[in-house]
ZADODREN-620537 format. One line per field, with one value per residue (C-alpha): x, y, z; residue in one letter; residue number from 1. Coordinates in steps of 0.05 Angstrom, whole numbers, plus 5000, padded with zeros to 4 digits. Layout:
east: X	...
north: Y	...
up: Z	...
residuo: A	...
num: NUM	...
This chain:
east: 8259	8268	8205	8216	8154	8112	8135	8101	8046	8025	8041	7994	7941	7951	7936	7878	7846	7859	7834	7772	7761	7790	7768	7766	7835	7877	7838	7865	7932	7926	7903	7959	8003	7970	7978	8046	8058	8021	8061	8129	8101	8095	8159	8204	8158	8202	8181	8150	8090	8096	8085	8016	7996	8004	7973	7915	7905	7905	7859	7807	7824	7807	7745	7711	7730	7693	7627	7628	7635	7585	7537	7556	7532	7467	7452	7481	7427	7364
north: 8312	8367	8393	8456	8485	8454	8504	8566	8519	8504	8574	8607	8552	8565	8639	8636	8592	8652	8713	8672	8688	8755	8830	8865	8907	8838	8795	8837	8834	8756	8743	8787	8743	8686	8685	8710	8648	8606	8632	8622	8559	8544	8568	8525	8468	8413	8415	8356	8380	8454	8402	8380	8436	8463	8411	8406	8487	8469	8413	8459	8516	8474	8442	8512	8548	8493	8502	8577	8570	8517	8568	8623	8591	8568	8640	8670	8623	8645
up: 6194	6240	6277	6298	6266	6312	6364	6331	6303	6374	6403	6341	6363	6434	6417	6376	6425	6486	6427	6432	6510	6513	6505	6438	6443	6464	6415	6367	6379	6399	6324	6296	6337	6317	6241	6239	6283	6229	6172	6213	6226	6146	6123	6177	6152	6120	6038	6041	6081	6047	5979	6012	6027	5961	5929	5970	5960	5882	5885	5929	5892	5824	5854	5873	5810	5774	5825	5812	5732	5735	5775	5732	5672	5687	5712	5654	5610	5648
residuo: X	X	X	X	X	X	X	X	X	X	X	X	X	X	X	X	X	X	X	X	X	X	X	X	X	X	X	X	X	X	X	X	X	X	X	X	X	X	X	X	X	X	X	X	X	X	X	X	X	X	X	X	X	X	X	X	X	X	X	X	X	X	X	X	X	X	X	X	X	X	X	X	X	X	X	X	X	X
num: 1	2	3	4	5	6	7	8	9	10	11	12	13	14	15	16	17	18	19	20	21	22	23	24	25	26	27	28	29	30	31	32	33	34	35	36	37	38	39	40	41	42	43	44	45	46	47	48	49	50	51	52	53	54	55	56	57	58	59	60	61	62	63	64	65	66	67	68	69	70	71	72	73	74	75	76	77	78
């Protein structure tokens, strides 16, 4: 398994960390920086870890949409 999305992983993590302790114009462009890195990061991810994380967004995804209908309800009978 090749590993060469752990370069712009850790650059994109690097960067978020130093938006944190900068001024307002460089933070902004550090957190540009930093998500493009992130999705980079994601799409030279080997498929077997894009499959986790796609099944972990569903099962969150699932378990929230069930909170928020159960809420709904029980608001919509008062």
């Amino acid at each position: 398994m090749a590993l060469f999305f752990l370069i712009p992983l850790f650059t994109g993590l690097a960067t978020g960390y130093l938006s944190k302790k900068c001024s307002d114009e460089l933070a902004y462009l550090t957190g540009i920086f930093t998500i493009i890195s992130l999705v980079v990061s994601l799409v030279l991810a080997p498929w077997q870890i894009q499959l986790l994380l796609l099944v972990f967004v569903v099962i969150t995804t699932n378990k929230l949409l069930r909170d928020n209908d159960k809420k709904y309800t029980q608001a919509s009978k008062k």
